[in-house]
C-alpha positions, 0 to 999 in steps of 0.5 A, a space after each residue: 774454906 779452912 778456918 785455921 791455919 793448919 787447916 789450910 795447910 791440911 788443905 794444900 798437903 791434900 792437894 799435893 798428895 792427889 797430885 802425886 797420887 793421881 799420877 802415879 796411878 796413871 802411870 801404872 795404867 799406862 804400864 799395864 796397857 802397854 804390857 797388854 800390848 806387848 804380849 798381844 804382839 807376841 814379842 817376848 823380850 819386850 813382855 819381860 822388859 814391860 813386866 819388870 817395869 811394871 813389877 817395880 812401879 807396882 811394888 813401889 806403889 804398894 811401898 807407899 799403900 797407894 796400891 794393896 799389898 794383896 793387889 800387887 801380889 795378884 798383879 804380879 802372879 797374873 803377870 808370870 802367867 801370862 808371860 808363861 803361857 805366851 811362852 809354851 804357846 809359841 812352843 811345839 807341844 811335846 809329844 805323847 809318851 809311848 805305851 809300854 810294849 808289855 801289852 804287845 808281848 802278851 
């Protein structure tokens, strides 16, 4: 229990601020699963749609250091990579370059 005032008001900016930080968190959980979810289903507009959502929300977080810096950046690398590797997986892969002819001749 506080003692002084500014320690009871200390008290109440403390619990505000878990409030606020509890629910931002949640929120970037939830963006992050349903992220997951989109790319797992394979739907492209809706993984780059997911990704930016996330992307702000996380650069948001870090504006306020709920989040590191270094945690957003690698989130936000993993997260083109993925949308990435979705994308060349659901392509043709190229085919193979020809040999030169030179051998042939010979």
């Amino acid at each position: 229990m506080a003692n002084t005032k500014s320690a009871e008001k200390n008290a109440r900016k403390n619990s505000a601020r878990y409030e606020r930080n509890r629910a931002v968190k949640t929120k970037l959980k939830t963006l992050e699963k349903k992220f997951q979810s989109s790319l797992e289903s394979k739907d492209g507009d809706q993984a780059r749609e997911s990704a930016r959502m996330f992307i702000s929300a996380l650069d948001k977080a870090a504006k306020s250091a709920l989040v590191h810096r270094n945690k957003v950046a690698r989130k936000k690398a993993s997260l083109d990579k993925a949308i990435v590797d979705m994308q060349s997986s659901g392509k043709a892969p190229k085919p193979a370059a020809k040999e030169d002819s030179s051998e042939e001749n010979e």
